[in-house]
PyMOL commands that place a pseudoatom at each C-alpha (Angstrom):
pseudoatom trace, name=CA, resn=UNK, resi=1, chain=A, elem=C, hetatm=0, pos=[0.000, 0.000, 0.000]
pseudoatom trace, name=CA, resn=UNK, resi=2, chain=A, elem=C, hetatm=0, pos=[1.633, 3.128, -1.048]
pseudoatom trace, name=CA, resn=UNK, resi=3, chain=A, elem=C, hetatm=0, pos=[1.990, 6.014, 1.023]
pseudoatom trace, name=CA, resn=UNK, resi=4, chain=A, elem=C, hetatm=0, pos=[-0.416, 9.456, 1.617]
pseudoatom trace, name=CA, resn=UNK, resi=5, chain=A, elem=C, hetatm=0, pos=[0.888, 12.262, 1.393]
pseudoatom trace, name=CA, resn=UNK, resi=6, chain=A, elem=C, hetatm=0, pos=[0.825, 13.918, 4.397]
pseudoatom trace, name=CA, resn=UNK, resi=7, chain=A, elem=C, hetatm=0, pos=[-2.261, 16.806, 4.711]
pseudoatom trace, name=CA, resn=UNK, resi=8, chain=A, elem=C, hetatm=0, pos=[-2.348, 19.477, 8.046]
pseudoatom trace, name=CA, resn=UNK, resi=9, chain=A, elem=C, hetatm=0, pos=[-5.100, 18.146, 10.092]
pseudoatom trace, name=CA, resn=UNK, resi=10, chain=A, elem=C, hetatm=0, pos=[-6.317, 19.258, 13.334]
pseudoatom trace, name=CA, resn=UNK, resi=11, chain=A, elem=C, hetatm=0, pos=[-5.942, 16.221, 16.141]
pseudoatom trace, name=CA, resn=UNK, resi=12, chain=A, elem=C, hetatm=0, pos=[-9.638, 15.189, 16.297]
pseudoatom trace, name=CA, resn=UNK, resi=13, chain=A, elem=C, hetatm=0, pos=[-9.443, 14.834, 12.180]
pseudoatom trace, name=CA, resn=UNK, resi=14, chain=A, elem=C, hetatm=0, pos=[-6.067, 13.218, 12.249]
pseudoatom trace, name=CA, resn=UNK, resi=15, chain=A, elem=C, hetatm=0, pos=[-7.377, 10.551, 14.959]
pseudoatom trace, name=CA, resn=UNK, resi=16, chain=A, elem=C, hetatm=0, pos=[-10.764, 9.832, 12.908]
pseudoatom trace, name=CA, resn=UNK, resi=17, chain=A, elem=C, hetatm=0, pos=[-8.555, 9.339, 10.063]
pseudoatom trace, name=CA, resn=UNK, resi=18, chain=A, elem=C, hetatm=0, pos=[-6.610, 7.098, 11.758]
pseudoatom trace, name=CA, resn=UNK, resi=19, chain=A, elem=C, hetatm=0, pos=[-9.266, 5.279, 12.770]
pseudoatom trace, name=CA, resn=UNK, resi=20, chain=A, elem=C, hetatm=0, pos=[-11.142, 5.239, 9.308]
pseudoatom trace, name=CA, resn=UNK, resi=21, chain=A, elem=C, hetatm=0, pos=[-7.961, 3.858, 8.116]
pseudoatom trace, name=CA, resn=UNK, resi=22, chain=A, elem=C, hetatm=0, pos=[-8.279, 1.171, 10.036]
pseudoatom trace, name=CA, resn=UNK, resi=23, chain=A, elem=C, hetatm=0, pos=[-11.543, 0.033, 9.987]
pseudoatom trace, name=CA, resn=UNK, resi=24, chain=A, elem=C, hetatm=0, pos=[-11.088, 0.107, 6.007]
pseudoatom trace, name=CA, resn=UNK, resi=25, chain=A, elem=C, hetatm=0, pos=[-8.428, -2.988, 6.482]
pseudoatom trace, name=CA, resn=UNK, resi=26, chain=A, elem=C, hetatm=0, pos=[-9.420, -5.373, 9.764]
pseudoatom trace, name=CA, resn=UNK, resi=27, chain=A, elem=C, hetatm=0, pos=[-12.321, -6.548, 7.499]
pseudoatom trace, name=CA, resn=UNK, resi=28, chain=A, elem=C, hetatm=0, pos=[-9.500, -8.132, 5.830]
pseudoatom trace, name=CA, resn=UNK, resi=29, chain=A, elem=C, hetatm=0, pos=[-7.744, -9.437, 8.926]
pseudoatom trace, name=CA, resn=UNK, resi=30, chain=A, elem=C, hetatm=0, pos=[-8.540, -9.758, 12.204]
pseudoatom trace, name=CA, resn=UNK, resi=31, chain=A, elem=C, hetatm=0, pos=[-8.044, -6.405, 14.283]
pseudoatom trace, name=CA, resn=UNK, resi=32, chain=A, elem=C, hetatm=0, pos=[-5.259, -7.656, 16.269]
pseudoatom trace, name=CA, resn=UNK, resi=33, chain=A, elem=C, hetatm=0, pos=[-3.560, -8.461, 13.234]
pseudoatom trace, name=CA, resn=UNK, resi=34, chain=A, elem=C, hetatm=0, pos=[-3.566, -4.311, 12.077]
pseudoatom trace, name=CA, resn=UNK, resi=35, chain=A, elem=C, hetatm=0, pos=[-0.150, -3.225, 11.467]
pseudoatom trace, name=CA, resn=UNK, resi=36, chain=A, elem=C, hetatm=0, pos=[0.552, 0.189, 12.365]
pseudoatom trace, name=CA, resn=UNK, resi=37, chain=A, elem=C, hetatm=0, pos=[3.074, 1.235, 10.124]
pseudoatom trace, name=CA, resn=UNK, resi=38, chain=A, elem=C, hetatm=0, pos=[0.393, 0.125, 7.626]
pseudoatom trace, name=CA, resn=UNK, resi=39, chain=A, elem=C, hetatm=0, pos=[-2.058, 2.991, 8.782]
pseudoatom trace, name=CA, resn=UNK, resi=40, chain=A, elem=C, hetatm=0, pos=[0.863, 5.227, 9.274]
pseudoatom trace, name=CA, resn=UNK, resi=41, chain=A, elem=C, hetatm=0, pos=[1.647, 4.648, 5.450]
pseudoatom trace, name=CA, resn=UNK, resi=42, chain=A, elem=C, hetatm=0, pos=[-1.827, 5.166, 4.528]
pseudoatom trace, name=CA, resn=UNK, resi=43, chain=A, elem=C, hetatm=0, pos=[-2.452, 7.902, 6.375]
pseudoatom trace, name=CA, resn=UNK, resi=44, chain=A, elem=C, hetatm=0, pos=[0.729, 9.838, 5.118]
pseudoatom trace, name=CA, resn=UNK, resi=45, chain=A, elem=C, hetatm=0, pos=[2.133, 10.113, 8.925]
pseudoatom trace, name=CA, resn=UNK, resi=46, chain=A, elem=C, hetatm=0, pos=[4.504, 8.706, 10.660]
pseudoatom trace, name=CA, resn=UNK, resi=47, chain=A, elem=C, hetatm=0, pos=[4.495, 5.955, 13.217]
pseudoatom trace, name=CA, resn=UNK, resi=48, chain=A, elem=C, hetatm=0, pos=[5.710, 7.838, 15.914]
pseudoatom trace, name=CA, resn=UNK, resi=49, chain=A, elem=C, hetatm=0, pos=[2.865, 10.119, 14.782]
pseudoatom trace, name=CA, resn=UNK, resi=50, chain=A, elem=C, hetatm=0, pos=[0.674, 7.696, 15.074]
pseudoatom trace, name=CA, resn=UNK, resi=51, chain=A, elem=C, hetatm=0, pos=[1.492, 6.331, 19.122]
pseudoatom trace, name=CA, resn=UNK, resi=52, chain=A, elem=C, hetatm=0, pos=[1.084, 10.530, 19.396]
pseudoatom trace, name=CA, resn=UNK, resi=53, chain=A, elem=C, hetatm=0, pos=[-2.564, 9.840, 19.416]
pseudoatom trace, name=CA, resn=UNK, resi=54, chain=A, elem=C, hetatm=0, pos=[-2.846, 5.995, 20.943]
pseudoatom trace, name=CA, resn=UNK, resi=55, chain=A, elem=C, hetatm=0, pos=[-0.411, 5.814, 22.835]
pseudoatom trace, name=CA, resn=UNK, resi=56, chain=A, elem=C, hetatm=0, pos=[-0.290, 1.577, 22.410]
pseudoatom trace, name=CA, resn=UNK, resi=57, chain=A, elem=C, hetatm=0, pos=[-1.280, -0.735, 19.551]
pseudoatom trace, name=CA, resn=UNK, resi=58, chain=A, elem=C, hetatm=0, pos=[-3.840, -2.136, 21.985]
pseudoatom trace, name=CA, resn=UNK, resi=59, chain=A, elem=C, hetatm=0, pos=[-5.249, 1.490, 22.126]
pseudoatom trace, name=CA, resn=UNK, resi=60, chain=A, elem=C, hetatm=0, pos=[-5.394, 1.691, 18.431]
pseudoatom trace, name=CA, resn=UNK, resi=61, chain=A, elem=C, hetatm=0, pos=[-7.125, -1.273, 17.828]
pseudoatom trace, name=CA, resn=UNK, resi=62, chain=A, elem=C, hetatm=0, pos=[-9.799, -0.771, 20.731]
pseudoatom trace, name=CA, resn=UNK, resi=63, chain=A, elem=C, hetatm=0, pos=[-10.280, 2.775, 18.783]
pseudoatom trace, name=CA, resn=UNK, resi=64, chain=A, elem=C, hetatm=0, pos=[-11.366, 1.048, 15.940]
pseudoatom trace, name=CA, resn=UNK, resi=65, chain=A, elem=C, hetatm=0, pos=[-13.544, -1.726, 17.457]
pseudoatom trace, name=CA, resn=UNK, resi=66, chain=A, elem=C, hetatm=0, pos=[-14.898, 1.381, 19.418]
pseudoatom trace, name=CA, resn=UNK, resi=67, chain=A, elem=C, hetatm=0, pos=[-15.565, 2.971, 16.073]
pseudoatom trace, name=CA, resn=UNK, resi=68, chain=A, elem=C, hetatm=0, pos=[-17.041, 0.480, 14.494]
pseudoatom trace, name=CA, resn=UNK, resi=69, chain=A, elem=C, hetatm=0, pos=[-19.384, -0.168, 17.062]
pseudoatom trace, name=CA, resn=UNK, resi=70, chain=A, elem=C, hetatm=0, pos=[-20.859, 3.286, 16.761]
pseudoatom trace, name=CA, resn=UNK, resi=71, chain=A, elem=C, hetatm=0, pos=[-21.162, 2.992, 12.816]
pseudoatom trace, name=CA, resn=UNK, resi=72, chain=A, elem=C, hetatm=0, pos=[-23.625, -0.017, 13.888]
pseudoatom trace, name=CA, resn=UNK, resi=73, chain=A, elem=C, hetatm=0, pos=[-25.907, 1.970, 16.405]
pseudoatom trace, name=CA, resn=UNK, resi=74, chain=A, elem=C, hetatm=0, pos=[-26.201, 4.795, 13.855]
pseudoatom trace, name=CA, resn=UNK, resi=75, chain=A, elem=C, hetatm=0, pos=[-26.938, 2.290, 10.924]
pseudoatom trace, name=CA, resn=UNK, resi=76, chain=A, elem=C, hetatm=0, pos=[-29.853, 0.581, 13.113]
pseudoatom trace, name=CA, resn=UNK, resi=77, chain=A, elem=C, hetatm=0, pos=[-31.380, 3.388, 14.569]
pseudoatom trace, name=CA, resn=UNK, resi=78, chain=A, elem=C, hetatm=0, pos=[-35.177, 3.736, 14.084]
pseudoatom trace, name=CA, resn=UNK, resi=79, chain=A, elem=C, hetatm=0, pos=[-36.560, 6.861, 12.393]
pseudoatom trace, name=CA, resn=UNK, resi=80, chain=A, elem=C, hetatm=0, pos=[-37.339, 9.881, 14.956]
pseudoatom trace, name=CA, resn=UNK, resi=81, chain=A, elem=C, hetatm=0, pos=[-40.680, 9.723, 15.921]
pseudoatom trace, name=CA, resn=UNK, resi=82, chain=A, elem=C, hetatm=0, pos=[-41.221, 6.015, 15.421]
pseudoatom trace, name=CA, resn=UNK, resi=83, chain=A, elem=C, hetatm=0, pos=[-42.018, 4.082, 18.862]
pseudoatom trace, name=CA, resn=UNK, resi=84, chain=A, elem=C, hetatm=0, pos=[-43.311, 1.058, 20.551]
pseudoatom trace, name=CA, resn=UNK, resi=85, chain=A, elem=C, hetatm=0, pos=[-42.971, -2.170, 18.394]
pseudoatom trace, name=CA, resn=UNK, resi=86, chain=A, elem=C, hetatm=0, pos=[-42.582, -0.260, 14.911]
pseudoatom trace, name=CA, resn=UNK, resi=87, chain=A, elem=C, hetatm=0, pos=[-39.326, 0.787, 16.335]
pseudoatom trace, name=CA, resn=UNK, resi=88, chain=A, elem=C, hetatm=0, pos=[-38.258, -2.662, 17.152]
pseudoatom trace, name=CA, resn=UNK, resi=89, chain=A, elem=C, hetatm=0, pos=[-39.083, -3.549, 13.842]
pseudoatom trace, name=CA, resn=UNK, resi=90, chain=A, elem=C, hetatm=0, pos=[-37.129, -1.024, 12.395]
pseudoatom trace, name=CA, resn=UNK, resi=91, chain=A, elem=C, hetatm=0, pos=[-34.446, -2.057, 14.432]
pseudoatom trace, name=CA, resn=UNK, resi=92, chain=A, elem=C, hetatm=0, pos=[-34.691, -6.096, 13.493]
pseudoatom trace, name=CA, resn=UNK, resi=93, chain=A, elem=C, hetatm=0, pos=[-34.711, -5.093, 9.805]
pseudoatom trace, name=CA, resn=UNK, resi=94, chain=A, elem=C, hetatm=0, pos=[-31.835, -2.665, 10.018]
pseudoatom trace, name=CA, resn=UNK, resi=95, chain=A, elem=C, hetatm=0, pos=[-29.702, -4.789, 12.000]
pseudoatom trace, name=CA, resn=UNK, resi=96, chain=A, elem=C, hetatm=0, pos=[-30.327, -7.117, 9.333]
pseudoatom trace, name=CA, resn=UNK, resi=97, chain=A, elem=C, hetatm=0, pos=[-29.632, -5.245, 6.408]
pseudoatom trace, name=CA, resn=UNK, resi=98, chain=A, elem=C, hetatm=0, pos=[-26.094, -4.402, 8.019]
pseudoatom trace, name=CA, resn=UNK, resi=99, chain=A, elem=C, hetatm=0, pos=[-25.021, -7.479, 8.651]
pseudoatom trace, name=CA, resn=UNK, resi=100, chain=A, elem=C, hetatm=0, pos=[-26.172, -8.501, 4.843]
pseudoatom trace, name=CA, resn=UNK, resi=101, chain=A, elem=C, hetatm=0, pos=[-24.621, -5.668, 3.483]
pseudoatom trace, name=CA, resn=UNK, resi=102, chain=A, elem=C, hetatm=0, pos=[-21.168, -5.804, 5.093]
pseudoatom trace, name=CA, resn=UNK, resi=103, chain=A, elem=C, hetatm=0, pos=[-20.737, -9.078, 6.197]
pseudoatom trace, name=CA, resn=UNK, resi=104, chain=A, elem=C, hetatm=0, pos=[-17.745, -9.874, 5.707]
pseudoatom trace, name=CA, resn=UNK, resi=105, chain=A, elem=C, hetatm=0, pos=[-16.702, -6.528, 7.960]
pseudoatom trace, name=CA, resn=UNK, resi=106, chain=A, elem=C, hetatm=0, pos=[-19.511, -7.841, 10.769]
pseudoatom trace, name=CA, resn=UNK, resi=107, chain=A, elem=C, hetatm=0, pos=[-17.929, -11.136, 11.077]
pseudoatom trace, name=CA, resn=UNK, resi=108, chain=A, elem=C, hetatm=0, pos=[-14.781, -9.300, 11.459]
pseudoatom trace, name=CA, resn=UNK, resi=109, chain=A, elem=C, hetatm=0, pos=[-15.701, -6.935, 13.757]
pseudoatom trace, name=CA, resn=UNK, resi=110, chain=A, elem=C, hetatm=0, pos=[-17.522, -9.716, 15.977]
pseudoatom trace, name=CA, resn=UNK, resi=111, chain=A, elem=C, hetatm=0, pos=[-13.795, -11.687, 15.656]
pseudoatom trace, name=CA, resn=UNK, resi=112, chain=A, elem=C, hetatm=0, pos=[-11.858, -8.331, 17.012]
pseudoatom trace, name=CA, resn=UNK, resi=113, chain=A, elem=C, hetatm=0, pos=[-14.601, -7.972, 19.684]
pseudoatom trace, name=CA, resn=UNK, resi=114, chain=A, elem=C, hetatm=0, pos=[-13.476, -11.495, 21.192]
pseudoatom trace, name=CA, resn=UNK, resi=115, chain=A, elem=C, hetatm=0, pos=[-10.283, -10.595, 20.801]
pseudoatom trace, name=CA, resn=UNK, resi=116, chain=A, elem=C, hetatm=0, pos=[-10.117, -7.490, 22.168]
pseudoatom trace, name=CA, resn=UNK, resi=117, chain=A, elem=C, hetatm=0, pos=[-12.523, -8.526, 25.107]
pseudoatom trace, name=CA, resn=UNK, resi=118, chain=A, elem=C, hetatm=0, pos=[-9.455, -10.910, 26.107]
pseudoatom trace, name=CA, resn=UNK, resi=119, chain=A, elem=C, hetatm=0, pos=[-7.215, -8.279, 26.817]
pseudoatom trace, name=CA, resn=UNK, resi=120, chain=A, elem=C, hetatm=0, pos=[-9.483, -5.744, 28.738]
pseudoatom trace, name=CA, resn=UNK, resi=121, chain=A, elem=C, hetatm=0, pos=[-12.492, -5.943, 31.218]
pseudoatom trace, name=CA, resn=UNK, resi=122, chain=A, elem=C, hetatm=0, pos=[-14.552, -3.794, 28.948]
pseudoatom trace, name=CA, resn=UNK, resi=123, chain=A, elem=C, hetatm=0, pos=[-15.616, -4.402, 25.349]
pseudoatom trace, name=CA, resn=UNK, resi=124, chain=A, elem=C, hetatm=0, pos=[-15.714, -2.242, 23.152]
pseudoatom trace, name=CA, resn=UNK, resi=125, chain=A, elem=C, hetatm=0, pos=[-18.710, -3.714, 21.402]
pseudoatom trace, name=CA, resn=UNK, resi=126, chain=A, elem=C, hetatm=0, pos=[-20.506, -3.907, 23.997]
pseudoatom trace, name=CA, resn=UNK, resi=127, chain=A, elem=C, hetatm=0, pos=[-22.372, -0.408, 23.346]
pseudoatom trace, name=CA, resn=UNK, resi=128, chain=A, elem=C, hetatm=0, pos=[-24.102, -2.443, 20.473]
pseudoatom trace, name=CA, resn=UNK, resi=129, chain=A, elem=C, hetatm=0, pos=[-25.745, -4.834, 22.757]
pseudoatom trace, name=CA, resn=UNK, resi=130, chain=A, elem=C, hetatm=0, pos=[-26.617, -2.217, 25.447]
pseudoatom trace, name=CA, resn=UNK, resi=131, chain=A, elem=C, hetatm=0, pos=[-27.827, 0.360, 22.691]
pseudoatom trace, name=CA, resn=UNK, resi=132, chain=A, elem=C, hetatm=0, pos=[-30.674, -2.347, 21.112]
pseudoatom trace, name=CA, resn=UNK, resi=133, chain=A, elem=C, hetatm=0, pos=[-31.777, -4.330, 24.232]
pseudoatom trace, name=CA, resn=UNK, resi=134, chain=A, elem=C, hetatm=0, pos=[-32.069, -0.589, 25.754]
pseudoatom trace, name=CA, resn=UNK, resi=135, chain=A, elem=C, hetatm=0, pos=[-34.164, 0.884, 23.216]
pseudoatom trace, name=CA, resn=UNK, resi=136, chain=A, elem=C, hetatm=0, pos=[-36.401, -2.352, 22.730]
pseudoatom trace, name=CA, resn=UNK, resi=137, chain=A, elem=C, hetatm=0, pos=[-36.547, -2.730, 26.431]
pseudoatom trace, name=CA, resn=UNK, resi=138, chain=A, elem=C, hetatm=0, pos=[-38.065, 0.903, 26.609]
pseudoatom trace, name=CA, resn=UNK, resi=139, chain=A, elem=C, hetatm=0, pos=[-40.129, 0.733, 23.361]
pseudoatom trace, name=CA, resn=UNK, resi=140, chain=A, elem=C, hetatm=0, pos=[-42.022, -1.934, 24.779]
pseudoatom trace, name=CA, resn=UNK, resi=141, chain=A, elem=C, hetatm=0, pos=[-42.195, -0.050, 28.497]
pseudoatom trace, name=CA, resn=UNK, resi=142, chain=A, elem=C, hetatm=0, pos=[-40.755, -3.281, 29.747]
pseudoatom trace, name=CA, resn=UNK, resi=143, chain=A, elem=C, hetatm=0, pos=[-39.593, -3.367, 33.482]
pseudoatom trace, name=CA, resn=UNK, resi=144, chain=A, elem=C, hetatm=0, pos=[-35.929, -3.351, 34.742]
pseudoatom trace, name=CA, resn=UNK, resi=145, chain=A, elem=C, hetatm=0, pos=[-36.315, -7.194, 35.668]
pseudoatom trace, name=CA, resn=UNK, resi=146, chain=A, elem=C, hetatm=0, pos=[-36.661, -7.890, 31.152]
pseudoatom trace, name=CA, resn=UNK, resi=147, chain=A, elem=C, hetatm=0, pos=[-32.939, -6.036, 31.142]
pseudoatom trace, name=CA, resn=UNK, resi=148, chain=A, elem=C, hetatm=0, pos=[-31.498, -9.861, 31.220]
pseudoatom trace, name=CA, resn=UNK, resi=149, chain=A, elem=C, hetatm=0, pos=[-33.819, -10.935, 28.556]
pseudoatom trace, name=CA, resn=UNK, resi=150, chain=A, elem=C, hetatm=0, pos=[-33.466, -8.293, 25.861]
pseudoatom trace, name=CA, resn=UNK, resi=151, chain=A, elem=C, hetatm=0, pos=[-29.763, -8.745, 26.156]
pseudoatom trace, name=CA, resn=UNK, resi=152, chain=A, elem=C, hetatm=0, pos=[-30.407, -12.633, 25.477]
pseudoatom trace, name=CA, resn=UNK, resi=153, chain=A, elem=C, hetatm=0, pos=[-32.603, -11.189, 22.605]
pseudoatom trace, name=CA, resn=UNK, resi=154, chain=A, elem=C, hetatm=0, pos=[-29.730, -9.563, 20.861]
pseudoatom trace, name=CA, resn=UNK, resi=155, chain=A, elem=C, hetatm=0, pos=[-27.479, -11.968, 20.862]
pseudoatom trace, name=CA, resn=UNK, resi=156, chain=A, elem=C, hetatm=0, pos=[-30.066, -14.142, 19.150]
pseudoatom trace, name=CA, resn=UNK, resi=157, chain=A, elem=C, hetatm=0, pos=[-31.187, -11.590, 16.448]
pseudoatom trace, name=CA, resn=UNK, resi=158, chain=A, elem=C, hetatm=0, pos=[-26.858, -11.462, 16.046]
pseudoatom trace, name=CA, resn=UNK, resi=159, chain=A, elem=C, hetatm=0, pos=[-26.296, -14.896, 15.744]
pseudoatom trace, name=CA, resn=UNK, resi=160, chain=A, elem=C, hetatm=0, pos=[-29.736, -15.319, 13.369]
pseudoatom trace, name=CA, resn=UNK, resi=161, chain=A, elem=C, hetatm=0, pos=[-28.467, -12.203, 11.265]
pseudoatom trace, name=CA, resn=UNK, resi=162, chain=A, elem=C, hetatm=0, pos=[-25.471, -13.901, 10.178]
pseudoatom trace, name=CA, resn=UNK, resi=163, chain=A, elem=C, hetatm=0, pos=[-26.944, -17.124, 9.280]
pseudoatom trace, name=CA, resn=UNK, resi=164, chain=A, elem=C, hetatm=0, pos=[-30.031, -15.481, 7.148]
pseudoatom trace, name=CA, resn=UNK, resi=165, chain=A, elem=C, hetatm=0, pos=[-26.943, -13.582, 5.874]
pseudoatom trace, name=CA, resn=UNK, resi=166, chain=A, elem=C, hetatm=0, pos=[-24.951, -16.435, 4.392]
pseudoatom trace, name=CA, resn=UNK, resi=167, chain=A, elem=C, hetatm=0, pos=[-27.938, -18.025, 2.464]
pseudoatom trace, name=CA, resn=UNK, resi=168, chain=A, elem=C, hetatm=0, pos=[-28.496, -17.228, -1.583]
pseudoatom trace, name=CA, resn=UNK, resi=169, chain=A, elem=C, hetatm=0, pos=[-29.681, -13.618, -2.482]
pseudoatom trace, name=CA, resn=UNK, resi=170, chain=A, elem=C, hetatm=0, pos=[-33.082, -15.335, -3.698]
pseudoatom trace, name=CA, resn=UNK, resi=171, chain=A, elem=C, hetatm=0, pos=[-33.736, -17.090, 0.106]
pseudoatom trace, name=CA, resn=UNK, resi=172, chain=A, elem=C, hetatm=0, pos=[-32.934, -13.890, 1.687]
pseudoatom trace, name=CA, resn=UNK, resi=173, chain=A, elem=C, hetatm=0, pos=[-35.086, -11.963, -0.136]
pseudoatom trace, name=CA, resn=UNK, resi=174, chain=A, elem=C, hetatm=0, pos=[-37.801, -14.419, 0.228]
pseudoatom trace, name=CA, resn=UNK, resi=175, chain=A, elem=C, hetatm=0, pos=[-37.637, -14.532, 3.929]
pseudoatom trace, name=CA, resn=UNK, resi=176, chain=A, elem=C, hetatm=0, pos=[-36.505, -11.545, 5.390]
pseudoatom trace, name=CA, resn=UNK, resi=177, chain=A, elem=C, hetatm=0, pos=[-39.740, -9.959, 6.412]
pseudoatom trace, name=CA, resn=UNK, resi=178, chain=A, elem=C, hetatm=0, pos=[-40.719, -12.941, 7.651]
pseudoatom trace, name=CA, resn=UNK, resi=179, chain=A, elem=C, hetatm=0, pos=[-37.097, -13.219, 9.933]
pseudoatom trace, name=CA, resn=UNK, resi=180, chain=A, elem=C, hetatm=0, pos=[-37.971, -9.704, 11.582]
pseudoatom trace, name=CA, resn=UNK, resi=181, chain=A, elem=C, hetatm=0, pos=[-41.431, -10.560, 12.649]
pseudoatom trace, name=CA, resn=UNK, resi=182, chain=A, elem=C, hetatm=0, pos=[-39.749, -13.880, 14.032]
pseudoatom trace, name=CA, resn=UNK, resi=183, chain=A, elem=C, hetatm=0, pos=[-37.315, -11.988, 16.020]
pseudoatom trace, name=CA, resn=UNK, resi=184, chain=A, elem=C, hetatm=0, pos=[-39.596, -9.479, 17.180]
pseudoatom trace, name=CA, resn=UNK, resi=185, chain=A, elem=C, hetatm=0, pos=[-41.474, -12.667, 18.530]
pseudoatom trace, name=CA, resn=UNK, resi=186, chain=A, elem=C, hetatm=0, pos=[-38.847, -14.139, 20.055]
pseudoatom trace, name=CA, resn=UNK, resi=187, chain=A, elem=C, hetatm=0, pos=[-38.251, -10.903, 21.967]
pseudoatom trace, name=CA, resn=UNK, resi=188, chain=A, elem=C, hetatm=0, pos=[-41.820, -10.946, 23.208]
pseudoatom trace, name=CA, resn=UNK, resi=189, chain=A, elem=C, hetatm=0, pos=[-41.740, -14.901, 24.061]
pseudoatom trace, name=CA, resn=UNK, resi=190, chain=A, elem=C, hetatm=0, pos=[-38.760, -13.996, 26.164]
pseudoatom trace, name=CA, resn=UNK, resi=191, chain=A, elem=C, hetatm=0, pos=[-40.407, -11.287, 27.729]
pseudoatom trace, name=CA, resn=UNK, resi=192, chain=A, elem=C, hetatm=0, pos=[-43.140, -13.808, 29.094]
pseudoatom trace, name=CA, resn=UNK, resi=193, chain=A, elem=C, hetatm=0, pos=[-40.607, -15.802, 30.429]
pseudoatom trace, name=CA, resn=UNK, resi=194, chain=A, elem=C, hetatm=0, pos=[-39.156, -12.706, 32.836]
pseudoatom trace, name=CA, resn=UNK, resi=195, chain=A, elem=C, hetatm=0, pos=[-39.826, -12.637, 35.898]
pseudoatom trace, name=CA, resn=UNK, resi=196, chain=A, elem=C, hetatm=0, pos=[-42.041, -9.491, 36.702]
pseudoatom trace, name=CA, resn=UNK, resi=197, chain=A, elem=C, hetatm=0, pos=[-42.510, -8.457, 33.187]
pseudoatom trace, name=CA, resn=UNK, resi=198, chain=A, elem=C, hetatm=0, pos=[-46.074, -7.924, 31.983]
pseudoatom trace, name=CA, resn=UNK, resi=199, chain=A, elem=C, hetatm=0, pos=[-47.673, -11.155, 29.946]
pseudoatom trace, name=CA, resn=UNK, resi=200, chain=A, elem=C, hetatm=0, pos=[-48.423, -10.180, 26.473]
pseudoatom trace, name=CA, resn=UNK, resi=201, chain=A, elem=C, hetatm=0, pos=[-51.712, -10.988, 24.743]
for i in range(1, 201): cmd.bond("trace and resi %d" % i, "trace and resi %d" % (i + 1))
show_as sticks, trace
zoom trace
């Protein structure tokens, strides 16, 4: 990869640089597997410049998870103004359109999450979980006591995203409306099941 030349940036644009740099290439490798004189090169700095503004690889590559993490939440969002179980929906099908659309990049992000969740007591990814079981826990004015459940409910809609994901492009079409009213099912079966949360018709 050849190198940038190097443009006068400010430090908050030279660090989301950085970053962008980086989550451009760890859906080719894993994240722990980023080489920083790489991103130096692309970015047209140096790699002392580069430990200016992470001061450890480890730092770097949490930045990125970090990053990508936030790309997610924005991506899945439901419209403003759109509540109660439409939002869910919205939710279900945008999660799901992510993961189809940049697979590839989920399956690597959900690889450097593991990783990076080794190293460290917090995960960077984590914000993704917390973010969607939030928002459908308060959508559906469940009670603190569902908090375990949606969390179980997200890792399910994860794990069924990236199977629906690796079908044909004919099966997914086929079946993806029928996937998000499935998962916004399961999230109301699990609610039953919680302890203090309200029985749904």
């Amino acid at each position: 990869m050849g190198t940038a030349a190097r443009v006068r940036m400010t430090p908050d644009e030279r660090r989301r640089q950085l970053v962008g740099v980086g989550l451009r290439m760890f859906v080719e490798r894993p994240v722990g597997d980023l080489s920083v004189d790489e991103v130096a090169a692309a970015a047209g700095v140096s790699r002392g410049l580069l430990f200016h503004y992470f001061p450890t690889k480890s730092d770097y590559h949490r930045a990125v998870v970090a990053a990508a993490g936030r790309r997610v939440r924005r991506n899945v969002a439901p419209d403003e103004g759109v509540h109660g179980e439409e939002a869910v929906r919205q939710v279900v099908g945008r999660f799901l359109d992510q993961v189809e659309r940049r697979r590839e990049w989920y399956v690597a992000l959900v690889r450097g999450r593991t990783e990076l969740s080794r190293a460290a007591p917090d995960d960077p990814m984590e914000t993704v979980t917390t973010f969607v079981a939030d928002l459908a826990r308060r959508e559906l004015d469940l009670p603190a006591a569902a908090a375990p459940a949606a969390r179980g409910w997200v890792a399910y809609l994860e794990d069924r995203a990236l199977q629906w994901s690796a079908l044909p492009p004919a099966e997914r079409a086929e079946g993806r409306d029928a996937l998000v009213e499935h998962c916004v099912a399961a999230l109301r079966a699990l609610v039953t099941l919680t302890p203090d949360a309200p029985a749904t018709p």
